[in-house]
PALO-900849 format. One record per atom (N, C-alpha, C, O, CB): residue in three letters; z, y, x. Coordinates in steps of 0.02 Angstrom, whole numbers, plus 50000, padded with zeros to 5 digits. Each point is the difference from the previous one (the first is absolute). Glycine has a CB too. Example, Ala and Ser with C-alpha at 12.3 -4.5 7.8 and 13.67 -1.06 7.14 Angstrom:
residues 2
Ala503904971650660/Ala500005005949955/Ala500005006050045/Ala500334999950052/Ala500294994249853/Ser499025011250077/Ser500035005950042/Ser500375005549961/Ser500085005550025/Ser498844991350034/
end
This chain:
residues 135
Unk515654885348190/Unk500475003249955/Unk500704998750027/Unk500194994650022/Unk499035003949879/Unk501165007050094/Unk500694999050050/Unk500605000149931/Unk499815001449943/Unk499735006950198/Unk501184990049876/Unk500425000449943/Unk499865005449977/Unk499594999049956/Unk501214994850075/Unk499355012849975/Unk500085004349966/Unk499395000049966/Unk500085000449939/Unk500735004750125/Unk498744994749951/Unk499215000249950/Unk500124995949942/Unk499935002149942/Unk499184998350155/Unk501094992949922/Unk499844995049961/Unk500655001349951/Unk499844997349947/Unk499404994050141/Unk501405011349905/Unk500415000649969/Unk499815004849952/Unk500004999449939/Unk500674996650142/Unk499165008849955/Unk499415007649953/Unk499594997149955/Unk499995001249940/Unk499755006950158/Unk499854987249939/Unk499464996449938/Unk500374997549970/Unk499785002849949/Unk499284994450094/Unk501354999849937/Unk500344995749967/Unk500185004849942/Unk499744998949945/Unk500644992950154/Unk500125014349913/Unk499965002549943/Unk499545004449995/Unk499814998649943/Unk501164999250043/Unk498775005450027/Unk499275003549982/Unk499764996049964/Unk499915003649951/Unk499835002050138/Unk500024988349894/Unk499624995249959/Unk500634995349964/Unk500054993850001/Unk498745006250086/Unk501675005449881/Unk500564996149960/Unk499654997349932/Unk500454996149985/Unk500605011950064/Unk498604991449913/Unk499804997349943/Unk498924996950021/Unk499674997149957/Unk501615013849950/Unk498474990650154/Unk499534996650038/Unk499744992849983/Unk499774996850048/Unk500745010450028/Unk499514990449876/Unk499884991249988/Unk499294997850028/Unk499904994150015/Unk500815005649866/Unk498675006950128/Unk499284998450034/Unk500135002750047/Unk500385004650014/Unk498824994949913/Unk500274995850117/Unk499845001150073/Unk500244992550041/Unk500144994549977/Unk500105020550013/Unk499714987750076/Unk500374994850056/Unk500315005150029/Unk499855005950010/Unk499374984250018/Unk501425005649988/Unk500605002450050/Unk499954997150083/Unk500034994049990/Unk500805005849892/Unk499145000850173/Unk500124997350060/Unk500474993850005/Unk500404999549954/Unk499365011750078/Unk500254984950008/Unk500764996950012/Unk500445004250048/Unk500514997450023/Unk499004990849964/Unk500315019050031/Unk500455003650046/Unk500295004749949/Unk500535002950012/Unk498814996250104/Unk500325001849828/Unk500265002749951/Unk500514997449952/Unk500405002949964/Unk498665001350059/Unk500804989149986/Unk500554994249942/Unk500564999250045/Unk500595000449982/Unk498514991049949/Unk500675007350134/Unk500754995650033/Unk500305005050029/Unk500564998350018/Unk499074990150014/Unk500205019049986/Unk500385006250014/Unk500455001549955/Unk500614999850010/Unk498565004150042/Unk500474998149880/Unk500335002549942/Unk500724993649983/Unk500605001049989/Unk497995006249958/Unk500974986050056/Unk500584995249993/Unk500675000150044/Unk500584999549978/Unk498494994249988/Unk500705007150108/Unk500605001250027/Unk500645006149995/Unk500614999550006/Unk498544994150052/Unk500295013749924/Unk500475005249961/Unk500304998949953/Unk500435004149984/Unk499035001950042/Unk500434987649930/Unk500524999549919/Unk500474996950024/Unk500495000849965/Unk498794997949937/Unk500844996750160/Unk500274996250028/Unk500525002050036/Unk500524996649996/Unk498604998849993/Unk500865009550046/Unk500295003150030/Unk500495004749944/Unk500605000450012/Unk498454997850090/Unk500705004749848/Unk500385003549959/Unk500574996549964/Unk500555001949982/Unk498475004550011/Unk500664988050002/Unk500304995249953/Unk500694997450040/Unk500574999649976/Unk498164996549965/Unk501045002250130/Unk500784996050039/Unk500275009549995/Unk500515001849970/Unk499114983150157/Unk500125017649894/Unk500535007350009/Unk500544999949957/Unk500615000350008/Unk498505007250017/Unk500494992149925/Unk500485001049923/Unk500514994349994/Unk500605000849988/Unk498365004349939/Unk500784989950082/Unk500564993050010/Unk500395000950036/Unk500584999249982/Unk498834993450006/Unk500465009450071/Unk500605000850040/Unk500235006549995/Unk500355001450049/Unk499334990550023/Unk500265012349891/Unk500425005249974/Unk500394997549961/Unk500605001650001/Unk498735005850008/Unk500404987949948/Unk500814997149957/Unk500304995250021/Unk500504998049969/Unk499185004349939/Unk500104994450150/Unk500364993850015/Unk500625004350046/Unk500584997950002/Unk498274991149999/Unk500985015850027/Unk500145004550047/Unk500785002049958/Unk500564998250019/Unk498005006250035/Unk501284999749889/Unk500615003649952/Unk500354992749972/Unk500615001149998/Unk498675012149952/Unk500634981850034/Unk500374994649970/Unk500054996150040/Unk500034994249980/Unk499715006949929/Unk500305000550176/Unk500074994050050/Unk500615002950028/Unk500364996050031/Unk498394999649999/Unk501485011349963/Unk500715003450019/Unk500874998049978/Unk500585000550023/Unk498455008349969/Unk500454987749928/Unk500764997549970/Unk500185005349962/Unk500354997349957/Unk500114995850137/Unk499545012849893/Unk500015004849977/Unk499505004049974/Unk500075005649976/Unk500674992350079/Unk498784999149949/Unk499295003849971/Unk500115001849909/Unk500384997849957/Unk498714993650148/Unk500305013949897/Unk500305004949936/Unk499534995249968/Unk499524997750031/Unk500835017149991/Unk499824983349906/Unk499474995849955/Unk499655007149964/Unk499714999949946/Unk501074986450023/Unk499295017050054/Unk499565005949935/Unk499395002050066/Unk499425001649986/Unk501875006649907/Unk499044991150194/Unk499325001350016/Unk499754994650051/Unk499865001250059/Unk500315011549919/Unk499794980949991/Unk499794993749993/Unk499485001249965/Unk499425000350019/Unk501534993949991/Unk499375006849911/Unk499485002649951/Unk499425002050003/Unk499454997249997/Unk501275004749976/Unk499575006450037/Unk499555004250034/Unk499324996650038/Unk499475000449969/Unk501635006450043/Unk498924989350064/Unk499824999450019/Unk499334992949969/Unk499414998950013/Unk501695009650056/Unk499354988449891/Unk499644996149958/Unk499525002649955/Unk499464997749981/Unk501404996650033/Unk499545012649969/Unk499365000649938/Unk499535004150054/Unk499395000249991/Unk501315001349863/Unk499525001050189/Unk499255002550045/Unk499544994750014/Unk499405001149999/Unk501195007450065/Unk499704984649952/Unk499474995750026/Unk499614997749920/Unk499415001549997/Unk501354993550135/Unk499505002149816/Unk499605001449948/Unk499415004350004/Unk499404999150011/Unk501554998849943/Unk499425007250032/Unk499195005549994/Unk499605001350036/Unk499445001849985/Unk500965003149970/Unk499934993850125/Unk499364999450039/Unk499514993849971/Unk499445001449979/Unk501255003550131/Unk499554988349889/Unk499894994049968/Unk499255001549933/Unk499414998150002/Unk502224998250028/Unk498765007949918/Unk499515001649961/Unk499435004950017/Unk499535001449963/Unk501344995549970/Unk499235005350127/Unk499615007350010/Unk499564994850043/Unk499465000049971/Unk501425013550030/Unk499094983250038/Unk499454996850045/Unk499804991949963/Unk499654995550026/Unk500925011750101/Unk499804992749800/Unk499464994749953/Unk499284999849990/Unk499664995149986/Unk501195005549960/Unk498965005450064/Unk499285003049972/Unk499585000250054/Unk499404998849994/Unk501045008649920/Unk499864994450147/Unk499425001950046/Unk500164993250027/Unk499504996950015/Unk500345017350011/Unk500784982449986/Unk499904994350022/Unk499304993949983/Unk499674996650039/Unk501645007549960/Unk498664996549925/Unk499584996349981/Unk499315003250012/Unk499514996449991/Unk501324998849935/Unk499115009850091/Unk499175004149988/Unk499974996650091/Unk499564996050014/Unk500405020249874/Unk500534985850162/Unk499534998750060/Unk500044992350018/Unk499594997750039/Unk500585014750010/Unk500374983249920/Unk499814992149982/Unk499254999550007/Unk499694998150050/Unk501274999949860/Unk498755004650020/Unk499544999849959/Unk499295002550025/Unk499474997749979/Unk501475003149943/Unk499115003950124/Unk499645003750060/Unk499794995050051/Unk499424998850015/Unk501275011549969/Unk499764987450037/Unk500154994150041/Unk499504995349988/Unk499464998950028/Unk501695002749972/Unk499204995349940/Unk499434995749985/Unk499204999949998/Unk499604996850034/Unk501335002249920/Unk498985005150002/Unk499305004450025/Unk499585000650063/Unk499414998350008/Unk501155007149925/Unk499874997550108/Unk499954999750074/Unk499704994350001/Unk499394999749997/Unk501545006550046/Unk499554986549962/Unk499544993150008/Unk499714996449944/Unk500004993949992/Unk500675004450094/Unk498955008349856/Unk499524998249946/Unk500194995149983/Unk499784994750022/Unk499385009750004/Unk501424996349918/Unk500204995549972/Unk500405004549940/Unk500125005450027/Unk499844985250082/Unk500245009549840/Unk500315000749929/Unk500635001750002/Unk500434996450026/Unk498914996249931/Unk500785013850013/Unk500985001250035/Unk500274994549935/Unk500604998849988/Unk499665018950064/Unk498974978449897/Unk500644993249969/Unk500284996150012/Unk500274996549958/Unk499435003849997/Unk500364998050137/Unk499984995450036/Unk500925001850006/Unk500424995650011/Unk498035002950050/Unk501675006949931/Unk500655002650010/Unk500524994649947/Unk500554998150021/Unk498935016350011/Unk500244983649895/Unk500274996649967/Unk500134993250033/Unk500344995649973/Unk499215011449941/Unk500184992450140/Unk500334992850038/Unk500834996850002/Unk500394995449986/Unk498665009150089/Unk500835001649955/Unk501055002350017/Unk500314996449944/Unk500554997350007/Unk499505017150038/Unk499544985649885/Unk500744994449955/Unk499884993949998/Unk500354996449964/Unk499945010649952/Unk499094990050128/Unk499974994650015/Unk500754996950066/Unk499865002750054/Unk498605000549901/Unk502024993650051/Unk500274997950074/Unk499874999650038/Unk499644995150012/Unk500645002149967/Unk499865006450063/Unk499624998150086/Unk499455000750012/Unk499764999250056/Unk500794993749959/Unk499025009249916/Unk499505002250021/Unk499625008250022/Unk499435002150006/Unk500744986949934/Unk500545013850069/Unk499985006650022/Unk499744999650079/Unk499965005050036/Unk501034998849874/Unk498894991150106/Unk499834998950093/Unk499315001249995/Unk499725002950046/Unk501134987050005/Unk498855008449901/Unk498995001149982/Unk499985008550005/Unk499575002550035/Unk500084985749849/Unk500845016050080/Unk499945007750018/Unk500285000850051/Unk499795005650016/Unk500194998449889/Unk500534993650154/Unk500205002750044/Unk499264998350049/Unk500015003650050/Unk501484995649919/Unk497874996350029/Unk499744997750024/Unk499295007649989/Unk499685004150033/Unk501094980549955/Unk499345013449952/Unk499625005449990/Unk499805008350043/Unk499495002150026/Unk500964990249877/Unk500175010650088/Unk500445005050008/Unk499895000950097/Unk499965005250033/Unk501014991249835/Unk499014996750152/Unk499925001850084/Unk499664997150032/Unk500064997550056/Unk500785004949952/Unk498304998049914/Unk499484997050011/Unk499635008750038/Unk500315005049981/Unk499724981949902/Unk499375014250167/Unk499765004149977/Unk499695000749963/Unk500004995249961/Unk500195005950096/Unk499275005149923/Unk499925000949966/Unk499294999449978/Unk499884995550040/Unk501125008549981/Unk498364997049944/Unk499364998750008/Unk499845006050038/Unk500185005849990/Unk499594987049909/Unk499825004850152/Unk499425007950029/Unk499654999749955/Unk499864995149966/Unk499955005650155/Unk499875009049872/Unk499445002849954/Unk500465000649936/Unk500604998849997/Unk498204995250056/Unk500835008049900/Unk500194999749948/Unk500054994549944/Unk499424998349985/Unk500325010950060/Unk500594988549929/Unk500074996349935/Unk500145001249920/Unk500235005349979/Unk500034990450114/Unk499665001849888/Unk500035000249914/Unk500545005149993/Unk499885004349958/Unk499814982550004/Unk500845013850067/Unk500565005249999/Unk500025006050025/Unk500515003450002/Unk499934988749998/Unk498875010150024/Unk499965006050045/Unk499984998850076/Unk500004994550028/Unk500605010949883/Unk499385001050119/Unk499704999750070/Unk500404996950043/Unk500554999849971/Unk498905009550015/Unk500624987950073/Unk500174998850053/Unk500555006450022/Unk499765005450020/Unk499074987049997/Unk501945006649979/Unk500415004650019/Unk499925003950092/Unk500205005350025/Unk500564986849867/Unk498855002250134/Unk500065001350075/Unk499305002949999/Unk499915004250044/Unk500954985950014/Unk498845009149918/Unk499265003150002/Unk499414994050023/Unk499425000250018/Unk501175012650019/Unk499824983049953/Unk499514993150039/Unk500064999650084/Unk499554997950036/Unk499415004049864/Unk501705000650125/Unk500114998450078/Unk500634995649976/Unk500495001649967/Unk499055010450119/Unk500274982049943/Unk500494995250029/Unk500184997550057/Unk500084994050006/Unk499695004449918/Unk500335006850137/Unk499974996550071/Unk500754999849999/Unk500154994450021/Unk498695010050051/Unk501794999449912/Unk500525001050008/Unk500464992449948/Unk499794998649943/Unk499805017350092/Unk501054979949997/Unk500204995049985/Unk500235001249951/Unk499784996349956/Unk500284999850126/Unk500565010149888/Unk500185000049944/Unk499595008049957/Unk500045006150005/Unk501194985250047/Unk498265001949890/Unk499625006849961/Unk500195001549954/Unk499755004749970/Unk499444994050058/
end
């Protein structure tokens, strides 16, 4: 699965909470929010680093990153949650995160692979081929 696929899946399966997701599908899509996200930062660090930057399109640019913000709440959590699945396990595991520091058990998770064959969550995203390093 290449970025552009995996960004496609990502929203194509915007409200998706069943199934398994790839880890080429999580850490692709992750790096596209990532990338959007510094863009946007440094679009405003950019207008308010001049000394003269306009505060209305500071704003602006703020309330775009908001709504992107709210617009990838939903699918964020469904391919989390996919994810998890993937290594047959409970997207309740996601409730970790308000434990401290114990958000490192999902980053562990997350760039675990995934089960071959199918599991309790549905089929095997790769089809049950695992010869390739990142599946």
């Amino acid at each position: 699965m290449g970025f552009g696929e995996a960004v496609g899946a990502f929203f194509g399966r915007y409200f998706d909470f069943q199934g398994r997701s790839r880890r080429a599908e999580y850490w692709y899509t992750y790096l596209f929010l990532m990338i959007v996200l510094l863009v946007g930062y440094a679009a405003i660090f950019a207008v308010a680093g001049d000394g003269g930057g306009s505060n209305i399109l500071i704003g602006l640019i703020g309330a775009v990153l908001g709504l992107f913000y709210l617009a990838i709440l939903i699918p964020g959590l469904a391919i989390a949650v996919r994810r998890l699945h993937d290594t047959d396990r409970s997207g309740w595991w996601l409730l970790i995160t308000f434990i401290p520091f114990a958000s490192i058990v999902l980053l562990v998770f997350f760039c675990m692979a995934g089960t071959v064959g199918p599991n309790k969550y549905g089929p095997d995203p790769k089809g049950g081929v695992r010869d390739d390093v990142f599946a």
